[in-house]
ZANU-105875 format. One record per residue (C-alpha): residue number from 0; residue in three letters; y, x, z. Coordinates in nm, 3 decimals. Each point is the difference from the previous one (the first is absolute). Last residue first. Layout:
<recs>
REC   pos   code     north      east        up
REC   NUM    ALA         Y         X         Z
...
</recs>
This chain:
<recs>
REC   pos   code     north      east        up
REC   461    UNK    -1.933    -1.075    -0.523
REC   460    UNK     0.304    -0.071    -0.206
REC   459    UNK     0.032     0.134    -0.362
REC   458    UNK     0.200     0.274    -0.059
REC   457    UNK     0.117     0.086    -0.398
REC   456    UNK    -0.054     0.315    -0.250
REC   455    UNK    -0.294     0.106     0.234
REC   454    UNK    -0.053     0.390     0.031
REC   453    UNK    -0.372     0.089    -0.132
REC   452    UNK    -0.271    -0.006     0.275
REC   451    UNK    -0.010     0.318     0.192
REC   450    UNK    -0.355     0.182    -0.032
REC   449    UNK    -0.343    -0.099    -0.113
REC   448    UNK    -0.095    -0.119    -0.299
REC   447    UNK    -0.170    -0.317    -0.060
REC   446    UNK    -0.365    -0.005    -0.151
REC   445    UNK    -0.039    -0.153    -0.322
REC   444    UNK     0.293    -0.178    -0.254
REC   443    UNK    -0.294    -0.159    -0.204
REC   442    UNK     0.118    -0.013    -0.359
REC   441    UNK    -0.194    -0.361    -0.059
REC   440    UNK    -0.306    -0.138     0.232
REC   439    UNK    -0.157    -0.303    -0.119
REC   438    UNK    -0.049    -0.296     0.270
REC   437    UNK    -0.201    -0.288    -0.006
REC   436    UNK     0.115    -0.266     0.253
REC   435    UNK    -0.143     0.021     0.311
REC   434    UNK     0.275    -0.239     0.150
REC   433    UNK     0.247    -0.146    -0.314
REC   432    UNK     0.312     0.141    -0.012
REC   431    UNK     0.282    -0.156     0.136
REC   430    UNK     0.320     0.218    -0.233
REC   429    UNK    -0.091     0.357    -0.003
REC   428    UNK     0.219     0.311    -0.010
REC   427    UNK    -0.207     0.299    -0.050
REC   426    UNK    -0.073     0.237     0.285
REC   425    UNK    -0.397    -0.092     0.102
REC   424    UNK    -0.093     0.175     0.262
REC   423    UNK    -0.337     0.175    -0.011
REC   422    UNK    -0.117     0.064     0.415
REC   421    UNK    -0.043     0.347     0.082
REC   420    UNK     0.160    -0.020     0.327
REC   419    UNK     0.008    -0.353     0.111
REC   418    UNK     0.257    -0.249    -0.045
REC   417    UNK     0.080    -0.274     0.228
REC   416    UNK     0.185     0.224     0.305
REC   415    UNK     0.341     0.151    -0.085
REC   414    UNK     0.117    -0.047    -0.360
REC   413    UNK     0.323     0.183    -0.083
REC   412    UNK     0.206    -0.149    -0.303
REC   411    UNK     0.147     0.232    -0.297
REC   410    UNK     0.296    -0.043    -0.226
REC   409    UNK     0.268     0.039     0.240
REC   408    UNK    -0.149    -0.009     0.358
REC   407    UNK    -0.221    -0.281     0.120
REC   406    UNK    -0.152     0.014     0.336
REC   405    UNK    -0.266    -0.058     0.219
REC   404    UNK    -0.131    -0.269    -0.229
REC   403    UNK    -0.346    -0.115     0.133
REC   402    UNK    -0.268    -0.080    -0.231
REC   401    UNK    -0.160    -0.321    -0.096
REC   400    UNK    -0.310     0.005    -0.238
REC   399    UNK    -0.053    -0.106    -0.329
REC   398    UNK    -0.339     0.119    -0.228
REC   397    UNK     0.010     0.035    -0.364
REC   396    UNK    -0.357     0.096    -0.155
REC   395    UNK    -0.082     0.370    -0.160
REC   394    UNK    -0.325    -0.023     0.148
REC   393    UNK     0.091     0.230     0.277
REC   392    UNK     0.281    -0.162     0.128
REC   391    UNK     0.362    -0.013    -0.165
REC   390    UNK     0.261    -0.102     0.259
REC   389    UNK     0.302    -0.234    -0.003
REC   388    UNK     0.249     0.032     0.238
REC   387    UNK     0.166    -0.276     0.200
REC   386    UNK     0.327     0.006     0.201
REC   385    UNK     0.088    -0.335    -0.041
REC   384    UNK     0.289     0.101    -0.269
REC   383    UNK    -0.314     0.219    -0.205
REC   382    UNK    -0.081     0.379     0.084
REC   381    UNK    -0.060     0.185    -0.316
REC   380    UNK     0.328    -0.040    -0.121
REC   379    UNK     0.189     0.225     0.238
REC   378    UNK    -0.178     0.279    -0.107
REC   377    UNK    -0.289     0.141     0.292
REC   376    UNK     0.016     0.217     0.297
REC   375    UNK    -0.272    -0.058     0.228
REC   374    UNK     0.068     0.090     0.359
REC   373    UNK    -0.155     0.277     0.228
REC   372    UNK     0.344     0.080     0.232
REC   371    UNK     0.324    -0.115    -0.100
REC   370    UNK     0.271     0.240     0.071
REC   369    UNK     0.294    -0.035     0.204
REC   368    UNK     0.350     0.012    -0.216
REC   367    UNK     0.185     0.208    -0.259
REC   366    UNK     0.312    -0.085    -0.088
REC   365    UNK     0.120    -0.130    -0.346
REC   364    UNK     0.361    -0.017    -0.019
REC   363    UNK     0.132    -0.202    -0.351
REC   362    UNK     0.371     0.071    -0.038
REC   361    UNK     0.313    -0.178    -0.080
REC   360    UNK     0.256     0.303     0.019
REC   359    UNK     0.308    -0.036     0.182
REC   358    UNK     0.072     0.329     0.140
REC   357    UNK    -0.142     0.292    -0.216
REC   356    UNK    -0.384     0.109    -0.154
REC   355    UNK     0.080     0.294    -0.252
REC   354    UNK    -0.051    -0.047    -0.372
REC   353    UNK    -0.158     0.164    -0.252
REC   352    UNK    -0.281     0.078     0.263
REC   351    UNK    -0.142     0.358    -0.057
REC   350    UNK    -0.042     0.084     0.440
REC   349    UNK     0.275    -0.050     0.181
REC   348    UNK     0.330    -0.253     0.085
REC   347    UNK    -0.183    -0.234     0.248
REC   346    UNK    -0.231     0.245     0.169
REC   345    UNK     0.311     0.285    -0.012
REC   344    UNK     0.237    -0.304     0.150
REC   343    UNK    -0.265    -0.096     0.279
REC   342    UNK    -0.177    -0.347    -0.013
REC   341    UNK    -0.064    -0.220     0.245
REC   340    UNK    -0.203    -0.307     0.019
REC   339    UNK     0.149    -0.285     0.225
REC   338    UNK    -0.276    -0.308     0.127
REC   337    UNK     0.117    -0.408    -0.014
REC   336    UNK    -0.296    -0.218     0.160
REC   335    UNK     0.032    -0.339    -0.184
REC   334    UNK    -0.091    -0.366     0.121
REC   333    UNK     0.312    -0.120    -0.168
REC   332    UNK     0.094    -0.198     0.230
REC   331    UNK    -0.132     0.256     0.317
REC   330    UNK     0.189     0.296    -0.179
REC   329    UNK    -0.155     0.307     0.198
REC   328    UNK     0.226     0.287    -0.008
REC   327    UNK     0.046     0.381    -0.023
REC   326    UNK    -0.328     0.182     0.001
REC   325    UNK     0.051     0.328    -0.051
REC   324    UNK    -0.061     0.314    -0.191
REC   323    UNK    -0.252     0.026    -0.296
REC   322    UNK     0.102     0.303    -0.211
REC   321    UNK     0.087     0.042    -0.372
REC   320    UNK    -0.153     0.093    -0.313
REC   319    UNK     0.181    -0.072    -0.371
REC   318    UNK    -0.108    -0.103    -0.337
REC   317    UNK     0.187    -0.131    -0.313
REC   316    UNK    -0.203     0.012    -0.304
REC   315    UNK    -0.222    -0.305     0.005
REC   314    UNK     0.156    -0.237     0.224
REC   313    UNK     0.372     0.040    -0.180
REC   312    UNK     0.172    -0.264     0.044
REC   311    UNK    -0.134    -0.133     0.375
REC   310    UNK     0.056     0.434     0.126
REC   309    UNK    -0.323     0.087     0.106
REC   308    UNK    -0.068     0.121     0.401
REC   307    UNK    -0.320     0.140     0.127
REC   306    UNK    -0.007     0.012     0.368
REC   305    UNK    -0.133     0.331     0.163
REC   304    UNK    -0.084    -0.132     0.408
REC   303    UNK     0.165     0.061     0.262
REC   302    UNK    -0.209    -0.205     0.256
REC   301    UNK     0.208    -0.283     0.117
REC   300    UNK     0.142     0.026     0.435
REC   299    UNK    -0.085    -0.347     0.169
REC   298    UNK     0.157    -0.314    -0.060
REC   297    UNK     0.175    -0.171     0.237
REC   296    UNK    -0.040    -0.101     0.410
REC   295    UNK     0.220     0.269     0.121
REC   294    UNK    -0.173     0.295     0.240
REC   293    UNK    -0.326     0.067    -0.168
REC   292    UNK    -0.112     0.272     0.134
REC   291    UNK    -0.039     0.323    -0.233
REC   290    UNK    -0.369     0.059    -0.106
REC   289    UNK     0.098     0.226    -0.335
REC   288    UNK    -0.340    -0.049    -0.161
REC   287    UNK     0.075    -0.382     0.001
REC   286    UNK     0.239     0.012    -0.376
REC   285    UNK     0.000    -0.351    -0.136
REC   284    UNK    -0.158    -0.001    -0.354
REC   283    UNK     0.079    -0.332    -0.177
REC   282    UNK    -0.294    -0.186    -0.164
REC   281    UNK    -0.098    -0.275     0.225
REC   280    UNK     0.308    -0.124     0.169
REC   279    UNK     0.221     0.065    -0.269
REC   278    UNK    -0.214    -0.119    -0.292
REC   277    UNK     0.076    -0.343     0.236
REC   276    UNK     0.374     0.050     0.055
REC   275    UNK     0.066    -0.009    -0.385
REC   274    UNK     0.197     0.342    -0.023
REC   273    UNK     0.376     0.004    -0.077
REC   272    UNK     0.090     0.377    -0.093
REC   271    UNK     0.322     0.197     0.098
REC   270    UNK     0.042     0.250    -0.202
REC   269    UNK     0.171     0.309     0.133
REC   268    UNK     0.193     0.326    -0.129
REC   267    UNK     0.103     0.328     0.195
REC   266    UNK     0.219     0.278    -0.200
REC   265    UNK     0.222    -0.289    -0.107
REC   264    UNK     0.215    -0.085     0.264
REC   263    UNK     0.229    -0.259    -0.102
REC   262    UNK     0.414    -0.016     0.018
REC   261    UNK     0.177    -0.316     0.008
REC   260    UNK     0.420     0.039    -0.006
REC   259    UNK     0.323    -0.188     0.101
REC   258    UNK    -0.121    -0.160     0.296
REC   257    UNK     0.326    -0.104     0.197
REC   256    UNK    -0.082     0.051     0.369
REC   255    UNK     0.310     0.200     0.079
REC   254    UNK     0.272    -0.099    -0.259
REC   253    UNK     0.066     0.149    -0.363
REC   252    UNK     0.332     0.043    -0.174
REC   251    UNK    -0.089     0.104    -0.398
REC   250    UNK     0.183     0.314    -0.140
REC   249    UNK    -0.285     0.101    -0.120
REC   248    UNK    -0.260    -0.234    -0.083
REC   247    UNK    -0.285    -0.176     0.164
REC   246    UNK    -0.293    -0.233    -0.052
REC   245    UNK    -0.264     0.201    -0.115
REC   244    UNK    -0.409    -0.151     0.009
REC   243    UNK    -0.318     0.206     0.003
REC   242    UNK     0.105     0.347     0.046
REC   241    UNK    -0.307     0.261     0.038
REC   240    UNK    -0.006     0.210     0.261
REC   239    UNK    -0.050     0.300     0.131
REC   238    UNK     0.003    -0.067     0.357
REC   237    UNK     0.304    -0.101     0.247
REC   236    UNK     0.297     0.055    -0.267
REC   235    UNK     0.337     0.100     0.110
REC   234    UNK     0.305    -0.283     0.133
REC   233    UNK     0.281     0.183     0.043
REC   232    UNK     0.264    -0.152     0.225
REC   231    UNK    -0.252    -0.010     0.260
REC   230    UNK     0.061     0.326     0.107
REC   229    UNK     0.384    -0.125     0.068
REC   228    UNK    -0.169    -0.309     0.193
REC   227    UNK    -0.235     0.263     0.185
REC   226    UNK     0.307     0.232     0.101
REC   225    UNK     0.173    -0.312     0.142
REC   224    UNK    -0.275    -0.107     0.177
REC   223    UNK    -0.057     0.350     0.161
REC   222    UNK     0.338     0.005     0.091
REC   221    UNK     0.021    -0.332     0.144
REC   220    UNK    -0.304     0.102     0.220
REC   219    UNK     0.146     0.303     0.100
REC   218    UNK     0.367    -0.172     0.153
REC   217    UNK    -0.261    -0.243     0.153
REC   216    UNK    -0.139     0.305     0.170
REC   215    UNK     0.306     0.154     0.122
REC   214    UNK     0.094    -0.324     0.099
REC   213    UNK    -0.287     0.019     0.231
REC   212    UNK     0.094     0.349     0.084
REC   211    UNK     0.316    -0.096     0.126
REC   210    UNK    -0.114    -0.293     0.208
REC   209    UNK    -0.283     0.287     0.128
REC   208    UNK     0.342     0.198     0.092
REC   207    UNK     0.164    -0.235     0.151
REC   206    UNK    -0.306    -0.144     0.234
REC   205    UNK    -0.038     0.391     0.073
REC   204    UNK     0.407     0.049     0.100
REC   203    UNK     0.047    -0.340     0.235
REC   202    UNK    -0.179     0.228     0.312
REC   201    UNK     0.230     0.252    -0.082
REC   200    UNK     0.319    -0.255    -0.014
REC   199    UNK    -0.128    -0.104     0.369
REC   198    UNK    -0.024     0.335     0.160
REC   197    UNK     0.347     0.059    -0.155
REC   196    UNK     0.107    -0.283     0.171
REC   195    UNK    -0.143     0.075     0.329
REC   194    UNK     0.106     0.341     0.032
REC   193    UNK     0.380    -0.146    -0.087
REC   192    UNK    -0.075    -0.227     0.305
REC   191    UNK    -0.129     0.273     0.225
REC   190    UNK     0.254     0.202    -0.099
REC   189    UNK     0.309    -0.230     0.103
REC   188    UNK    -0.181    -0.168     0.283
REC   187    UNK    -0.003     0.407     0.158
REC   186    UNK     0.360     0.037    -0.104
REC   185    UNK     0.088    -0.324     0.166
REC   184    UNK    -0.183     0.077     0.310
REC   183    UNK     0.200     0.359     0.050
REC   182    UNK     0.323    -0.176    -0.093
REC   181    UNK    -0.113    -0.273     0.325
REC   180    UNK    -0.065     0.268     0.190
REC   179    UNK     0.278     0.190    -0.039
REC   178    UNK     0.233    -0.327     0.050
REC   177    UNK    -0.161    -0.053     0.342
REC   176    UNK     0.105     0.378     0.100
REC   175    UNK    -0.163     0.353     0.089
REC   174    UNK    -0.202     0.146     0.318
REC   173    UNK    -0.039    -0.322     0.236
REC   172    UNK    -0.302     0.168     0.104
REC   171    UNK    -0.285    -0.272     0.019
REC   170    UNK     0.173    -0.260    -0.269
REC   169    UNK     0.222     0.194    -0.231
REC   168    UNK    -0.250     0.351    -0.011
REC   167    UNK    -0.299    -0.240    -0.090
REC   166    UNK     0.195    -0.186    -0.289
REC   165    UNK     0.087     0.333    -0.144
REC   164    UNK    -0.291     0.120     0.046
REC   163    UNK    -0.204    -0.328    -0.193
REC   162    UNK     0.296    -0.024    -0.263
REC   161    UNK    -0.064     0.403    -0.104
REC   160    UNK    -0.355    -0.089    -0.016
REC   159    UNK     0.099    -0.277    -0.232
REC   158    UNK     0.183     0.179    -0.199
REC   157    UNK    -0.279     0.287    -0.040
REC   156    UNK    -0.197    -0.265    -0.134
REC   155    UNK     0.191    -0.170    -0.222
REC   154    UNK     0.052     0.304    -0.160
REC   153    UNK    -0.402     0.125    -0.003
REC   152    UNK     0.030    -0.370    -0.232
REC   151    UNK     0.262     0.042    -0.182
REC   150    UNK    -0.094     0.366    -0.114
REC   149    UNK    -0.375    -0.104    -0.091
REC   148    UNK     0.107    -0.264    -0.187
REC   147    UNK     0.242     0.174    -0.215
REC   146    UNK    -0.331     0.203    -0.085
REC   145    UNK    -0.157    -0.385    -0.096
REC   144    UNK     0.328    -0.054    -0.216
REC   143    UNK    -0.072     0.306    -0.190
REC   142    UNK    -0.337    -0.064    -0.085
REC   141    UNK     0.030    -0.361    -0.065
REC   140    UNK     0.324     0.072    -0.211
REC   139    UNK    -0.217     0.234    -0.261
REC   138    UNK    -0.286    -0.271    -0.014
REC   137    UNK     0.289    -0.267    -0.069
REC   136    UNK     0.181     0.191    -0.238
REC   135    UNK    -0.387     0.139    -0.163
REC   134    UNK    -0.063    -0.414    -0.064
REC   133    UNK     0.358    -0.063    -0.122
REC   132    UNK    -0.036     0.284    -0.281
REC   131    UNK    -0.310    -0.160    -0.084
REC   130    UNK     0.133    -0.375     0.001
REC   129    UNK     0.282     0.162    -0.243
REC   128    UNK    -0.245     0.222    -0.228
REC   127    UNK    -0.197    -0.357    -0.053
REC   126    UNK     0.306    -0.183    -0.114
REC   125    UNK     0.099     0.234    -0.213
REC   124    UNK    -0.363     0.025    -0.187
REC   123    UNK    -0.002    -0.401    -0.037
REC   122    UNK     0.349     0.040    -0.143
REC   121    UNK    -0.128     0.269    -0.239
REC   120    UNK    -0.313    -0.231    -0.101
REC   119    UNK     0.162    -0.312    -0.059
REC   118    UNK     0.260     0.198    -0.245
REC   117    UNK    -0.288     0.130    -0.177
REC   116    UNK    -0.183    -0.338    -0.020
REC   115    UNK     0.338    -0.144    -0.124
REC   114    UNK    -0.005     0.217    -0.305
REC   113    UNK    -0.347    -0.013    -0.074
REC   112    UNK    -0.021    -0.169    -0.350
REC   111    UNK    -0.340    -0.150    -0.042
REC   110    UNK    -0.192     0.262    -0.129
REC   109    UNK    -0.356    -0.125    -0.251
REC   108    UNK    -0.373     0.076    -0.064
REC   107    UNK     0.039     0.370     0.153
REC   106    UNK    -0.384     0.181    -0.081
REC   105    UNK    -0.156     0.070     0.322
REC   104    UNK    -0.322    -0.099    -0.178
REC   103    UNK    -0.026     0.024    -0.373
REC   102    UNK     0.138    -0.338    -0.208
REC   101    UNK    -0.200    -0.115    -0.290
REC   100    UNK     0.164    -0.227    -0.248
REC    99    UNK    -0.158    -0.363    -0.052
REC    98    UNK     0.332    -0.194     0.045
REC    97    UNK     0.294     0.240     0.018
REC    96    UNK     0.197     0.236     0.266
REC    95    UNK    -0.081     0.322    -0.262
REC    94    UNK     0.383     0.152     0.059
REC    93    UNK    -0.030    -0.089     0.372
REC    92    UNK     0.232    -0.157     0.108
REC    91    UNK     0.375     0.062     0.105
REC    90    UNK     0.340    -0.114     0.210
REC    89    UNK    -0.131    -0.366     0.112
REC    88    UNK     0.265    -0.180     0.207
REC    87    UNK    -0.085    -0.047     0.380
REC    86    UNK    -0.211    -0.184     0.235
REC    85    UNK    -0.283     0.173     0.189
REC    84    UNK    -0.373    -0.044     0.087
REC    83    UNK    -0.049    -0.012    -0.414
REC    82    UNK    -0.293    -0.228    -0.121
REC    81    UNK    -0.308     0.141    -0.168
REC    80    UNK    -0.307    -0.194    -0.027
REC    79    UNK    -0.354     0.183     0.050
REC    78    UNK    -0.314    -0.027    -0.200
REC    77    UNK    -0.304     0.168     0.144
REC    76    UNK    -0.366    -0.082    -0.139
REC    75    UNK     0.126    -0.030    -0.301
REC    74    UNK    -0.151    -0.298    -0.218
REC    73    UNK    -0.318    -0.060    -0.205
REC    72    UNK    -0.042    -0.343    -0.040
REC    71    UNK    -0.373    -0.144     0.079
REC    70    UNK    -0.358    -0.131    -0.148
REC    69    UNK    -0.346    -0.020     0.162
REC    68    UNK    -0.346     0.181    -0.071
REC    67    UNK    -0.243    -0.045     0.286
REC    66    UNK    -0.282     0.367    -0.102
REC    65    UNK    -0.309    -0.031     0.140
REC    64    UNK    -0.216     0.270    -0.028
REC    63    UNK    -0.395    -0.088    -0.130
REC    62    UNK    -0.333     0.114     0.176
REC    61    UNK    -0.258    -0.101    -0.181
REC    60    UNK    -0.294    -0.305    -0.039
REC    59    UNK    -0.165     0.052    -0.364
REC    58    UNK    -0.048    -0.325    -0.207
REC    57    UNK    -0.132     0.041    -0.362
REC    56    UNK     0.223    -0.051    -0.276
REC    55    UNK    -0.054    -0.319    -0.288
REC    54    UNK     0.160    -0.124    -0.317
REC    53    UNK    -0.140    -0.333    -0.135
REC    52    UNK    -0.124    -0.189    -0.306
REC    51    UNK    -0.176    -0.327     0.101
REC    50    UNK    -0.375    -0.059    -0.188
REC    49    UNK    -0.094    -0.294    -0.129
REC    48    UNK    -0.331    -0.112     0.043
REC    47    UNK    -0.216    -0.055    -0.307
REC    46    UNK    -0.216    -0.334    -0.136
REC    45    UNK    -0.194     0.116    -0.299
REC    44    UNK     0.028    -0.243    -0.273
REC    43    UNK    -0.286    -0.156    -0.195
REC    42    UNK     0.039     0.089    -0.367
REC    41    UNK    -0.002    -0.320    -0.232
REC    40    UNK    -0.212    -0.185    -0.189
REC    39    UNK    -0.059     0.080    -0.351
REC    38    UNK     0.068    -0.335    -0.244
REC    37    UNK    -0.229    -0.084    -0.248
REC    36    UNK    -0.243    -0.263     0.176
REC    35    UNK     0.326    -0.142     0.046
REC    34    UNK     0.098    -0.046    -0.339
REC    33    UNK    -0.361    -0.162    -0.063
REC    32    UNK     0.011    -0.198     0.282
REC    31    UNK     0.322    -0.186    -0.079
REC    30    UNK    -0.157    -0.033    -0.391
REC    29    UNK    -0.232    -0.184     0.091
REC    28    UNK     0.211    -0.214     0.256
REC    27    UNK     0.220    -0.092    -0.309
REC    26    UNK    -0.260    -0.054    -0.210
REC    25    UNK    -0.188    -0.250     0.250
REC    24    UNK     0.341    -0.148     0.076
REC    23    UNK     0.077    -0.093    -0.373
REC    22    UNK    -0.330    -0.168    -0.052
REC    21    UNK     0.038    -0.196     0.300
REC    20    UNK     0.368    -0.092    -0.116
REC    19    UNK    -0.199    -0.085    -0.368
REC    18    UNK    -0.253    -0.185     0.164
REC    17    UNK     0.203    -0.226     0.190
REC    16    UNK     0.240    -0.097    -0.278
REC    15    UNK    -0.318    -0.051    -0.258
REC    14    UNK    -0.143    -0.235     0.282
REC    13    UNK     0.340    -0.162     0.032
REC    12    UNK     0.003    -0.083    -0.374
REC    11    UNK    -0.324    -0.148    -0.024
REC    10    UNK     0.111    -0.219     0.294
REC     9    UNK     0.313    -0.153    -0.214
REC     8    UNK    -0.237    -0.020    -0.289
REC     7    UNK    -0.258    -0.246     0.129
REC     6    UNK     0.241    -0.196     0.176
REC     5    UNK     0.217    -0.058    -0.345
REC     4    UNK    -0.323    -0.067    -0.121
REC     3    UNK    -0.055    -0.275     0.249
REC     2    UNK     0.337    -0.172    -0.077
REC     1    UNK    -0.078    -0.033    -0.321
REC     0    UNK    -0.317    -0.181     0.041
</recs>
């Protein structure tokens, strides 16, 4: 009986258990709804597209200069070492014989002492007097000696005539004697042999006198030597120069060949300029009005062309204009075509620069080339690294295309064929933008302007 109570209340006690967790959920459910039923529900949220923030221009094909910009040392165009052409002590200088002075033309630099010049030159004088006095000797003796000719010879023969009747009265009339014959032949061998002799020594006179006479001349040329080594003793400027390196002093000995000073030529100046071969070949001007033949297989005559030329320290205030002259080598290793720009000293020292443009200058030389012909000018960051270029159409949606780079100069790049006139560029950097994404225009740059593109701070190959 026990045991069945105990029952009895153990499952009493699980019905009040069950009940009360049923009880619990109902309420708790309840009252679930009821905070829900008293909640708002939320705005539904309008899905937008995001628009991309760009600056645009709109594409106009023009004709734009091309201007190959390339760097170079000014130097002199003539620079010429001085070495004396005799030996000899230095007497003098020139009281301004220093680095950097100016020297005016015909100006003495330095005297080597001309002592033995002077004595060269009075023996070289002597000896041409004596060869001249033993020219007119020998002229003078030829005339009298071809008189004395003359005589011997009409004397020879009137003794032989006298020989031939003598002879003739011996042997058909027996008139006179052996001996008188023989005397009369003597006399007549006599004459004829001293006509002879002087015949010969006549004949001897003209080889004599051009002997003479080529002495004569020798005797000249060491006189004209010897006056050009004691005209040599003073060494005068060849231009008005400017000295660019001294080494000499008075009193110093100096040898024929010894270079002792450097002068430069500064009323011409040239920069030689390193070119990459291929801006060469498409942008240099090559002059074909002329229509000379082409005799030597190089480069043909450069159109003289204004070059603008900016010292490398001071880009901004220091500005000069020279001339477009040669060609003057192609570096195969370097793959370089090396032009020379002159300069004249009034170009190089006028107009209000504070400082005028001298031998060994780093400059920047921009010369004008060909000219590209209906291109698209736009800022180098419009056109990507694979030469794309993003356009706006007319819904305001980004559209790529590929252009053609004809070239790239300073801050701008030339577009040939891939944009067309009127198209809307877009100029602000982008990094893989999305195709026809949304675009919003910002501070639109508009149409470009015509005229010479602003000078580029740096070349960039074509």
């Amino acid at each position: 009986m026990e045991i069945q109570s105990k029952d009895k209340k153990s499952k009493k006690h699980v019905i009040l258990r069950v009940v009360i967790c049923t009880l619990i959920i109902a309420f708790g459910w309840a009252g679930m709804n009821g905070l829900a039923s008293l909640k708002q529900p939320p705005a539904e949220a309008k899905k937008k597209e995001r628009a991309i923030s760009v600056q645009t221009t709109t594409a106009m094909p023009q004709d734009y200069p091309v201007t190959i910009t390339g760097y170079g040392q000014v130097r002199a165009l003539t620079e010429v070492t001085i070495s004396p052409e005799v030996s000899g002590r230095v007497v003098a200088t020139h009281p301004t014989l220093k680095t950097g002075r100016i020297i005016s033309k015909g100006d003495i630099l330095f005297r080597i002492d001309p002592a033995d010049y002077i004595a060269g030159l009075q023996e070289a004088k002597a000896g041409v007097a004596q060869w001249q006095n033993t020219v007119a000797r020998l002229k003078k003796q030829l005339a009298i000696d071809t008189r004395r000719l003359k005589t011997l010879e009409r004397s020879a023969q009137l003794a032989k005539t006298e020989f031939e009747r003598v002879h003739r009265l011996f042997e058909s009339d027996r008139v006179g004697t052996r001996s008188g014959v023989d005397q009369a032949e003597r006399a007549y061998n006599s004459a004829t042999d001293q006509a002879d002799g002087m015949a010969q020594a006549v004949s001897l006179y003209p080889l004599q006198i051009r002997e003479a006479q080529s002495s004569l001349q020798s005797a000249q040329a060491r006189l004209s030597m010897a006056e050009a080594n004691l005209a040599r003793c003073e060494v005068r400027s060849p231009f008005d120069a400017r000295i660019k390196s001294v080494s000499l002093e008075t009193g110093q000995y100096v040898t024929p060949g010894q270079q002792v000073l450097t002068l430069a030529d500064d009323t011409l100046l040239e920069i030689q300029v390193p070119l990459d071969s291929r801006d060469a070949r498409k942008w240099l001007q090559f002059d074909k009005t002329l229509n000379e033949p082409q005799t030597t297989a190089w480069f043909g005559r450069l159109k003289p062309v204004a070059c603008t030329i900016r010292w490398t320290e001071d880009k901004a205030g220091s500005v000069w204009t020279g001339t477009l002259n040669r060609v003057v080598e192609f570096n195969q290793q370097t793959r370089t075509l090396t032009v020379a720009v002159r300069i004249t000293a009034d170009a190089a020292t006028g107009g209000d620069q504070t400082l005028p443009l001298v031998e060994g200058m780093f400059c920047a030389v921009e010369i004008p080339g060909r000219t590209l012909t209906q291109v698209v000018r736009l800022p180098r960051q419009a056109v990507t690294f694979e030469n794309k270029v993003y356009l706006a159409d007319a819904d305001k949606r980004l559209k790529t295309v590929m252009v053609d780079v004809v070239r790239s100069q300073g801050e701008y790049v030339y577009v040939g064929w891939g944009i067309k006139s009127g198209d809307t560029v877009i100029v602000t950097r982008l990094i893989d933008p999305l195709e026809n994404s949304l675009l919003k225009f910002v501070d639109a740059i508009g149409k470009q302007p015509a005229g010479k593109p602003p000078v580029a701070k740096k070349e960039s190959a074509s």
